[in-house]
Legacy VTK file of the C-alpha trace (Angstrom):
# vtk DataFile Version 3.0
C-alpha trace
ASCII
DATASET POLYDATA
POINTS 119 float
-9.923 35.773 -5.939
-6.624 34.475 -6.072
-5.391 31.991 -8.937
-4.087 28.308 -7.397
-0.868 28.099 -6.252
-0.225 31.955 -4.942
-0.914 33.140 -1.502
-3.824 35.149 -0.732
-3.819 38.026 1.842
-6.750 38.001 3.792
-7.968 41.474 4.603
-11.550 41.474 6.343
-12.782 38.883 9.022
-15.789 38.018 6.379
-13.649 37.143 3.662
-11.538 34.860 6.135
-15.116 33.070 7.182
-15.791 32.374 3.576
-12.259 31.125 3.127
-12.592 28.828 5.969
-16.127 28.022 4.675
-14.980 26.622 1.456
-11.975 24.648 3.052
-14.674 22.866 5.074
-16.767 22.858 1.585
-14.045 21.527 -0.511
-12.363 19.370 2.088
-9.243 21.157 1.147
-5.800 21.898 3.320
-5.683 24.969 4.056
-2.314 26.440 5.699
-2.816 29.925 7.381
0.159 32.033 7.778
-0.534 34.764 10.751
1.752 37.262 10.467
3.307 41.077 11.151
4.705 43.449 8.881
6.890 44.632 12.084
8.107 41.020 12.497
11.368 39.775 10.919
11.180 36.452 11.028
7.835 36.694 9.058
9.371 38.592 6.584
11.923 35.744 6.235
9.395 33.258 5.637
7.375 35.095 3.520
9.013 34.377 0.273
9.328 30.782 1.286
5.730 30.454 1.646
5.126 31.765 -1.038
7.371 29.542 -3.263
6.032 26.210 -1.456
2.006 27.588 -2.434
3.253 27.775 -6.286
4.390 23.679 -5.826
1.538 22.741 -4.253
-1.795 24.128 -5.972
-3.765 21.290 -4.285
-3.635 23.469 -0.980
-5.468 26.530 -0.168
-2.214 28.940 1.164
-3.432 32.161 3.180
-1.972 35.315 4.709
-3.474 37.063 7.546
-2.144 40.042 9.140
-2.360 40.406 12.986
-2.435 44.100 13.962
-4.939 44.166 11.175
-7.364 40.703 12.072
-6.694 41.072 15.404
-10.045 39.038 16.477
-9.198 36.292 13.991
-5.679 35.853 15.530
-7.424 36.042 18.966
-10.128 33.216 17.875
-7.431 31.121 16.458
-5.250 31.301 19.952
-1.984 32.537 18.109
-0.034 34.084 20.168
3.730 34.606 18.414
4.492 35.498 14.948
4.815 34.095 12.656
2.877 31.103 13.530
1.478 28.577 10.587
-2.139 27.181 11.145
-2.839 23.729 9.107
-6.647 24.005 8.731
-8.820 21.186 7.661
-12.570 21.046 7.573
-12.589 24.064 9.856
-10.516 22.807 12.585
-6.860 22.718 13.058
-5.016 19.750 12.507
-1.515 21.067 12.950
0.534 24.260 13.909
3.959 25.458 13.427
5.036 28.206 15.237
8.307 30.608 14.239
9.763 30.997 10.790
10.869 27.228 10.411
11.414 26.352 6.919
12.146 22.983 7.489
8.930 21.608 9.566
6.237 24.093 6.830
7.835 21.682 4.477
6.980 18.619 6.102
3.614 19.663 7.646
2.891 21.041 4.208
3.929 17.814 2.799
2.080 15.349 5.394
-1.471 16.770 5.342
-1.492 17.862 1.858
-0.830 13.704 1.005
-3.191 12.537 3.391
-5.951 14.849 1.557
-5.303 13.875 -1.771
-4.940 10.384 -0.208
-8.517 10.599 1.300
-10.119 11.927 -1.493
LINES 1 120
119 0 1 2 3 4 5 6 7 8 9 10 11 12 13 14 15 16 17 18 19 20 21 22 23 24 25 26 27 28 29 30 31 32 33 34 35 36 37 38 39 40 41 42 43 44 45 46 47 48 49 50 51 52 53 54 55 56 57 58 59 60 61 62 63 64 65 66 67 68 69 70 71 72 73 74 75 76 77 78 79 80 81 82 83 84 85 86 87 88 89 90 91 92 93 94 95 96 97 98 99 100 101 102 103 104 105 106 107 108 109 110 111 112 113 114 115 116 117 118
């Protein structure tokens, strides 16, 4: 398991259910990003997703590769890379789709308040 604050790589459609299964569990955020090793703009992103999971331990951060979850992508309805899933209690309470810096920031920021808020 990964420590708080890093980015975990989801590999196997189990371990993604138990992920989702402790978000609902714990009640915490968590942001999904799907994405492609053949895609740029994922590649772009990548290290700013990664820097935004180390300031923000409170949030579950995960990384799930499409060509390789293909059925979770499918289930999920994402359809362009890389696209950003904001998962709470097992459903999705916001989405951001292309390698946009500027709304993960704010998305991040916005849900990850109202959960500690809530709490």
């Amino acid at each position: 398991m990964a420590e708080e604050g890093q980015v975990i790589g989801v590999h196997t459609v189990q371990a993604w259910e138990e992920h989702i299964q402790k978000g609902n569990e714990t009640k915490k955020l968590i942001v999904v990003d799907f994405t492609a090793t053949w895609c740029g703009p994922c590649r772009f992103i990548a290290p700013i997703f990664a820097e935004i999971a180390k300031k923000t331990p409170e949030v579950t951060f995960l990384k799930v590769d499409v060509d390789e979850l293909k059925t979770v992508a499918e289930e999920w309805g994402v359809e362009a890379m890389p696209t950003f899933l904001f998962v709470k209690e097992g459903k999705v309470v916001d989405k951001v789709v292309g390698a946009n810096k500027e709304d993960l920031h704010l998305k991040i920021a916005k849900h990850s308040t109202a959960a500690s808020a809530s709490a």
